[in-house]
C-alpha positions as CSV (number, residue, x, y, z in Angstrom):
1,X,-3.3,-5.1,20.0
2,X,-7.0,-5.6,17.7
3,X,-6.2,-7.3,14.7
4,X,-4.9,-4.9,11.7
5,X,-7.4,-2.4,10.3
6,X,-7.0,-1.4,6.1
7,X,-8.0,1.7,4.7
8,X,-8.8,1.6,0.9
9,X,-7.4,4.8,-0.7
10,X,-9.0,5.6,-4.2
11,X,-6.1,7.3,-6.4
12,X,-6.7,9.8,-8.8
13,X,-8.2,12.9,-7.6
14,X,-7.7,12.0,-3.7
15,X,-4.2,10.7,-3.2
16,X,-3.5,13.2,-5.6
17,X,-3.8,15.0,-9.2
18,X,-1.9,12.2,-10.8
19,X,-3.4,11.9,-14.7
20,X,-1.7,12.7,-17.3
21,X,-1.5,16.7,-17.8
22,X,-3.9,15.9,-21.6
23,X,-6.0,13.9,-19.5
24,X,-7.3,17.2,-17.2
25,X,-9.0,18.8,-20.7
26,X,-11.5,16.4,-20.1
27,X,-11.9,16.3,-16.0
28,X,-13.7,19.6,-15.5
29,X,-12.9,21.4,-12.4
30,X,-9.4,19.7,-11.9
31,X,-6.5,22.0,-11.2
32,X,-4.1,21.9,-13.8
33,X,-1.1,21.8,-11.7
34,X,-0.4,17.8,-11.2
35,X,0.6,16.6,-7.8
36,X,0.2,14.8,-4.6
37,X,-2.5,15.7,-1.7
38,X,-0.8,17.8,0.4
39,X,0.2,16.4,3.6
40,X,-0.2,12.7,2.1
41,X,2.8,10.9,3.0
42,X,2.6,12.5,6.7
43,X,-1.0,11.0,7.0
44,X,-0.1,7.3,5.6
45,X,3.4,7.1,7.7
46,X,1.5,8.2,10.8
47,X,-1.4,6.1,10.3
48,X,0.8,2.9,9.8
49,X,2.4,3.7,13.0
50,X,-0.7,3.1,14.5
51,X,-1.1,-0.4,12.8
52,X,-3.2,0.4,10.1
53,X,-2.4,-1.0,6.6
54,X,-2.9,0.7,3.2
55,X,-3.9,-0.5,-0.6
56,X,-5.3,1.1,-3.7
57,X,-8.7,0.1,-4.8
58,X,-9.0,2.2,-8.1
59,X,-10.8,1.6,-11.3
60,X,-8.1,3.3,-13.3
61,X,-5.6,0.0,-14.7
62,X,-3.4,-1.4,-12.3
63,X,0.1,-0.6,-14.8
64,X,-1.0,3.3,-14.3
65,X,-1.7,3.0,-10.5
66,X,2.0,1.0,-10.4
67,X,3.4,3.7,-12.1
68,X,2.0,6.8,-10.7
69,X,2.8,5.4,-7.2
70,X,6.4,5.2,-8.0
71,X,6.8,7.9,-9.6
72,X,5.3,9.3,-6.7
73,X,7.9,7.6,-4.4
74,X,4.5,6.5,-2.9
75,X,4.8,2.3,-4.0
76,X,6.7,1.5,-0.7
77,X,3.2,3.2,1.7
78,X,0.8,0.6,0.2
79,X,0.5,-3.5,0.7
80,X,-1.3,-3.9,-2.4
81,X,-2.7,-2.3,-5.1
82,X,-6.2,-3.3,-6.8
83,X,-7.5,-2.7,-9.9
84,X,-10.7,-2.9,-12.6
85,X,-9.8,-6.3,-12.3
86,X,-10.5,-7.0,-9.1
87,X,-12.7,-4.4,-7.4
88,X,-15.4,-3.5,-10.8
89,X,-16.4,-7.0,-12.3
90,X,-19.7,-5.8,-12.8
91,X,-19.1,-2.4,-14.1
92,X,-18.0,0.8,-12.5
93,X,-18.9,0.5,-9.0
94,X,-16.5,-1.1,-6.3
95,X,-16.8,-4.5,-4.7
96,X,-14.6,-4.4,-1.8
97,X,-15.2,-8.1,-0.4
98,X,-13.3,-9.5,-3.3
99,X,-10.4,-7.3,-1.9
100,X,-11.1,-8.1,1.3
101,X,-10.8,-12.0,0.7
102,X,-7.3,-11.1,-1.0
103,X,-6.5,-9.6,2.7
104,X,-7.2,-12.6,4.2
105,X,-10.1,-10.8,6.2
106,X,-13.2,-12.6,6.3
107,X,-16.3,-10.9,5.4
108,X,-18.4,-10.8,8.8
109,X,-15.1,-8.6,9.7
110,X,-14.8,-6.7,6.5
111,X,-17.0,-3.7,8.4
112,X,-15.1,-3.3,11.3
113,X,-11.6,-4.0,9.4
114,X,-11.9,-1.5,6.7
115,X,-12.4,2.0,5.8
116,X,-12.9,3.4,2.2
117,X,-11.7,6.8,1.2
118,X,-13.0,8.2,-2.2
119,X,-14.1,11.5,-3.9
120,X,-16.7,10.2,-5.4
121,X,-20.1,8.5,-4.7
122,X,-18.7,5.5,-7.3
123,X,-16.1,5.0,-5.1
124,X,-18.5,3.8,-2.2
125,X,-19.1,0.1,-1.2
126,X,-21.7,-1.8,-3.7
127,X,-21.3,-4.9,-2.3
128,X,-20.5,-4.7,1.5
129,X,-21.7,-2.3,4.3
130,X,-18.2,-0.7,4.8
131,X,-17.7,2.7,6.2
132,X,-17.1,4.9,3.6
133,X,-15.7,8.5,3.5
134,X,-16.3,11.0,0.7
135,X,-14.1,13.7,0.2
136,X,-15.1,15.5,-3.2
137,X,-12.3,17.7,-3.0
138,X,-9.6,15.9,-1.3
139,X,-7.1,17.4,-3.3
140,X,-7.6,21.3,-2.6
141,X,-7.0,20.7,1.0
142,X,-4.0,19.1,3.5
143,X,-4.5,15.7,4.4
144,X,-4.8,16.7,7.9
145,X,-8.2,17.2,7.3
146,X,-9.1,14.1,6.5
147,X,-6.5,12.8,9.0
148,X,-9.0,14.5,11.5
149,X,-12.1,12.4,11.0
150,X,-9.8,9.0,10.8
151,X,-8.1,9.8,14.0
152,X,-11.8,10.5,15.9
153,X,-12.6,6.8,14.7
154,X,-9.1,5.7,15.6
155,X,-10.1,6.0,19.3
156,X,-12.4,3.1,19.0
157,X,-11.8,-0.5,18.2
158,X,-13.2,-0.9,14.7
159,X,-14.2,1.3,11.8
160,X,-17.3,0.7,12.6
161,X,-17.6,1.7,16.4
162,X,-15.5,4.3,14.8
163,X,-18.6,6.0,12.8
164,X,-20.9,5.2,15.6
165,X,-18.7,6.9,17.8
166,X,-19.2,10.3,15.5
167,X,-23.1,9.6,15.2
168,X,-22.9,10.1,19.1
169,X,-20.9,13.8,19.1
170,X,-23.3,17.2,19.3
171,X,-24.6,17.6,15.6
172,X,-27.5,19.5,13.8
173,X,-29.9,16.6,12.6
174,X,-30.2,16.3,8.7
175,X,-33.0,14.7,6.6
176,X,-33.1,14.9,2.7
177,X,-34.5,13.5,0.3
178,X,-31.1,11.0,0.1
179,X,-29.2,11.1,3.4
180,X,-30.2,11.1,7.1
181,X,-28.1,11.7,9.5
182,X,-26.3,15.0,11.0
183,X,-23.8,17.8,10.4
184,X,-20.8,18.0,13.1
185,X,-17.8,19.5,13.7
186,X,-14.1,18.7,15.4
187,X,-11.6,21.0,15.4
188,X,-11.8,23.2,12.5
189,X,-13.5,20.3,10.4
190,X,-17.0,19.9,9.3
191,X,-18.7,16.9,8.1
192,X,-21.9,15.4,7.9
193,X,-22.2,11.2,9.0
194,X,-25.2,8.7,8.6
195,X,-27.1,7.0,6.2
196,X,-26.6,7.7,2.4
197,X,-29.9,6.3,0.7
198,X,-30.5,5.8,-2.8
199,X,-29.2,8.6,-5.3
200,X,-31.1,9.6,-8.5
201,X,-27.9,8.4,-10.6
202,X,-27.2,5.4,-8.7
203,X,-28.9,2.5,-7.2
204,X,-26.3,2.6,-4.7
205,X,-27.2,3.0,-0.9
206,X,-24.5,3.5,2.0
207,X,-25.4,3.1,5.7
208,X,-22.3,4.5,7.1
209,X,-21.0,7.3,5.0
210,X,-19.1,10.4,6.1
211,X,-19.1,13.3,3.8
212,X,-16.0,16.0,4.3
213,X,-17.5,19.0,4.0
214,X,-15.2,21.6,4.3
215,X,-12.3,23.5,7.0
216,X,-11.0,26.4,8.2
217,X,-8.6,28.5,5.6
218,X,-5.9,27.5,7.4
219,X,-6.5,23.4,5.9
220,X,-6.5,24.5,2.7
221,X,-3.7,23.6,0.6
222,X,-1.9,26.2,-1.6
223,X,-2.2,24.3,-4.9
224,X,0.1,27.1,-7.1
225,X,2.9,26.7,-4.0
């Protein structure tokens, strides 16, 4: 057995619809309805039966994350949670090698070692070249989707192999004006992997990123259920 991989979960918006139901005026596009990801707890229990650990790296403050996640009965799937304090010492974006140095990982093995989940660009890597996978609307589907690309990079030794790994499947090349790369498919899953270069908003560049695209109806969760 490799040594044990993390994956970094954002919280609001892709663990769940967690804020405060006042909050949601303000968040345009957010269901109303407040709750966790569909499928969540599955997806965490059967990933940490495969030796992979779990933390919180959000922005929001760390009393909120402590008390959505029991509230949740979700506290007891995640080692640690980090906050503001930890991961956005220089303003919004994240630095994961600060958490990474918590974890006792060094940070020439940060890459292969840990995977970042978010569902939005901020929640990307500004320090570190860690694979990062964007799923802008996490929360409308069942976490088997994004169980589907984690379990592709599972099959290799590292997150890092892991993306590779997609990089090599049949794709249709992309080239934008911001991401090169390629749009593929597994199962009923599409999403495009590669390199996400500088975005007009942000100075931020990713060179392994994964962007969920979308699934087959049958993913989608039933929010009003």
């Amino acid at each position: 057995m490799g040594k044990r991989r993390y994956i970094c979960w954002d919280l609001d918006e892709t663990i769940g619809c967690l804020r405060p139901p006042e909050a949601n005026v303000f968040m345009r596009g957010l269901p109303k309805k407040r709750g966790l990801t569909k499928g969540i707890k599955v997806l965490l229990e059967g990933l940490r039966s495969q030796n992979i650990s779990h933390v919180i790296t959000t922005a929001a403050p760390r009393e909120y994350a402590d008390n959505v996640l029991s509230a949740y009965g979700l506290a007891s799937h995640f080692e640690h949670v980090f906050g503001p304090d930890v991961l956005c010492s220089d303003g919004l974006d994240k630095n994961y090698l600060p958490v990474a140095s918590a974890l006792g990982i060094p940070a020439r093995e940060a890459g292969d070692r840990m995977l970042v989940i978010g569902n939005t660009d901020r929640d990307g890597p500004s320090d570190s070249d860690l694979v990062f996978i964007l799923h802008p609307t996490a929360i409308e589907y069942h976490s088997s989707v994004m169980g589907t690309v984690i379990s592709a990079m599972l099959e290799q030794e590292s997150w890092w192999w892991g993306f590779e790994a997609l990089l090599t499947r049949p794709n249709k090349p992309i080239i934008t004006g911001c991401f090169e790369g390629g749009l593929h498919k597994i199962d009923d899953v599409e999403f495009t992997a590669g390199k996400l270069l500088s975005l007009p908003w942000t100075d931020k560049s990713i060179e392994h990123f994964i962007l969920i695209a979308g699934a087959s109806d049958d993913y989608k969760a039933e929010l009003e259920n």
